[in-house]
N, C-alpha and C positions, 0 to 999 in steps of 0.2 A: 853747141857741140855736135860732133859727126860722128859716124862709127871710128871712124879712124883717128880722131884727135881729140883725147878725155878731155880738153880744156873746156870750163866754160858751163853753162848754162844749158839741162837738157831740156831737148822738143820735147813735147805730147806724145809723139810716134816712138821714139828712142826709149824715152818711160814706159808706155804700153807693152812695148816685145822687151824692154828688161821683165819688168811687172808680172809677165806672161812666162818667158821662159827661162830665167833666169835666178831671179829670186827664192822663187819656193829651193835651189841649190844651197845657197848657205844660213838656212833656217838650221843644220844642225851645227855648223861652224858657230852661228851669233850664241845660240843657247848655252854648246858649251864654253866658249870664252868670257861673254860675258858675266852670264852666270858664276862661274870663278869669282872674277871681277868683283860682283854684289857681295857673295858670300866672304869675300877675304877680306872688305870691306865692315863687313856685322855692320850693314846699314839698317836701321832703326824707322821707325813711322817717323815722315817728315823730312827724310834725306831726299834734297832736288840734283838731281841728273839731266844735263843736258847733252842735246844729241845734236851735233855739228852736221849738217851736210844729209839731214834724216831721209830724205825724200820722200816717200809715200809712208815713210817708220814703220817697215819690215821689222828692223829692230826692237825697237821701241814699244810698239805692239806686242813684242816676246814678253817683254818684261815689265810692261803694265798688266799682264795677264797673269803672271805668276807671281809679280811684287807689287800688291793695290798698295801699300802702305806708301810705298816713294810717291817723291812730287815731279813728271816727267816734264820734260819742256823739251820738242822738238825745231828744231829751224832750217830754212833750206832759202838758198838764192832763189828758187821758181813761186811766184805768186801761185802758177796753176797748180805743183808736185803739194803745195802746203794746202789745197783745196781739195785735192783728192785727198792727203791724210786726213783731213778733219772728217770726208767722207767715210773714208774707208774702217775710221775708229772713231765715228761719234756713238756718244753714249758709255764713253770710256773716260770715268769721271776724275783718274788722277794724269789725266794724258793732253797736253798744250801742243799745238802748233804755229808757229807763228814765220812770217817773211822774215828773214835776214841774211845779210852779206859774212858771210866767214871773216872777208878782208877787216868789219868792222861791226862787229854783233852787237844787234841793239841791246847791250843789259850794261848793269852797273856792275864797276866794279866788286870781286869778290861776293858774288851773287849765289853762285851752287856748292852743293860740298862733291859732287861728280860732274865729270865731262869726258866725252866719248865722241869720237867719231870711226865710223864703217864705211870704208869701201869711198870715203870721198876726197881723200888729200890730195889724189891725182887730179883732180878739178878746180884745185885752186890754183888762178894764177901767183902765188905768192905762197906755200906751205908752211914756214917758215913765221910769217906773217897771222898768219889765220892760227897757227899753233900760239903766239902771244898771244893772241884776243881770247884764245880759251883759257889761257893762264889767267889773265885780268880779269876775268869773270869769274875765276875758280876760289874759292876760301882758301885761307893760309891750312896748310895740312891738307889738303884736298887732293885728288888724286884723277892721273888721267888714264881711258884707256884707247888706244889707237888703235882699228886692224887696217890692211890695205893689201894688194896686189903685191906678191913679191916679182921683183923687178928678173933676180936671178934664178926663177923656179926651172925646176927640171920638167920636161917635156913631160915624163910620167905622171907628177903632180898635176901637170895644166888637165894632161889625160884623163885625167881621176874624175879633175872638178868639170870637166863638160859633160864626163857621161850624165852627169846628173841632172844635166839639162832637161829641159820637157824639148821631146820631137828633136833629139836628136838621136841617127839611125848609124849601124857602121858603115855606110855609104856616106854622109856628111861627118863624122866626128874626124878624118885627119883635116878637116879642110878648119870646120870648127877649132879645133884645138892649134890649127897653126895662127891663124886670126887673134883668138885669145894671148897667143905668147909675143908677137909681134906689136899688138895694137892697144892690149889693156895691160898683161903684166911688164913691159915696157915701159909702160907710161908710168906704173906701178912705183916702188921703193924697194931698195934692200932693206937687212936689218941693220945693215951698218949707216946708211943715208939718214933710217928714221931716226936711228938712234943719238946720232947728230943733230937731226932739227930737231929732238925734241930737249935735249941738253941747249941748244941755242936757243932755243922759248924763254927759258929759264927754269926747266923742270929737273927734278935730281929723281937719285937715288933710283936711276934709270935701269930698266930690264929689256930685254928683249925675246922672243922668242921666233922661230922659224918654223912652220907648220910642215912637217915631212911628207904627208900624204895628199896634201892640197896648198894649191899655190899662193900663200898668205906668208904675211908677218901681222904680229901682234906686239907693241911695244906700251909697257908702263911707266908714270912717273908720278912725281909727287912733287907738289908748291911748299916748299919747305917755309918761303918768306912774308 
């Protein structure tokens, strides 16, 4: 992957200045959607949550912190991104990370009673694809939750979400903010696309939401079969 084209498998370098300047941006976005997520759920000691596309589990990290009782299992296409998460949360004894392909994750079927993914559908060559493998992996009644780039954000939204960048100044944030709407919420989703791939997975009883103040969708569903 390059700055300019989400597809694909990220560098070392790409990960380091996400890592850097980026991330610590939607630690308040993951907390409270997620979190939603958990509590709407009345997940119980012993609920497994898996994290599609985790990379270094920014995520994931949230909510081994505040929920020890679940069973987390992170996965990511980089051997390296799954070697700094082990790094970066060892000693964090309800927290897995392991190598896997989205297009074909290594678990059995009907494996979690959760499954999630942040910020990575734009990196799959096949979304569509990678959203079935999370179905097959997911318990009957289980439920998913997606966020991702909205594709159709307003400039003010992208606005929002750069200032929050580390080291960016209002001498770089219009150049910033034009980069982000062009290169990542582009590549991104509406809520109408997600809400299509995630009905075509095979998931019901479909929700969507559009984040007004920051350039996201968030969509749920449920394995009714």
């Amino acid at each position: 992957m390059n700055p300019f084209q989400m597809r694909g498998e990220w560098s070392p370098l790409i990960a380091t200045v996400y890592n850097a300047v980026i991330a610590p941006a939607l630690r308040e976005l993951y907390e409270e959607h997620i979190e939603r997520f958990l509590a709407d759920e009345r997940v119980s000691a012993g609920t497994s949550l898996l994290d599609v596309g985790c990379g270094m589990g920014h995520a994931l990290g949230i909510v081994a912190r505040r929920n020890p009782q679940l069973l987390l299992t992170g996965v990511d296409l980089s051997q390296k991104m799954v070697q700094r998460a082990r790094r970066e949360h060892r000693g964090v004894a309800n927290l897995l990370f392991q190598q896997g392909d989205a297009m074909a994750l290594p678990f059995e079927p009907e494996t979690f009673d959760l499954v999630m993914s942040t910020a990575s559908i734009k990196h799959w060559p096949d979304p569509i694809r990678g959203l079935s493998q999370m179905y097959r992996v997911l318990k009957p009644a289980g439920r998913i939750l997606v966020m991702e780039a909205d594709s159709n954000c307003s400039r003010a939204a992208a606005d929002n979400f750069v200032r929050r960048w580390r080291w960016i100044n209002r001498l770089t944030l219009p150049v910033v903010t034009e980069y982000f709407i062009r290169f990542v919420a582009r590549q991104g989703t509406s809520d109408g696309e997600l809400e299509s791939m995630l009905l075509s997975a095979g998931f019901e009883q479909v929700t969507l939401e559009r984040i007004t103040d920051l350039p996201a969708v968030v969509g749920r569903g449920v394995k009714t079969g």
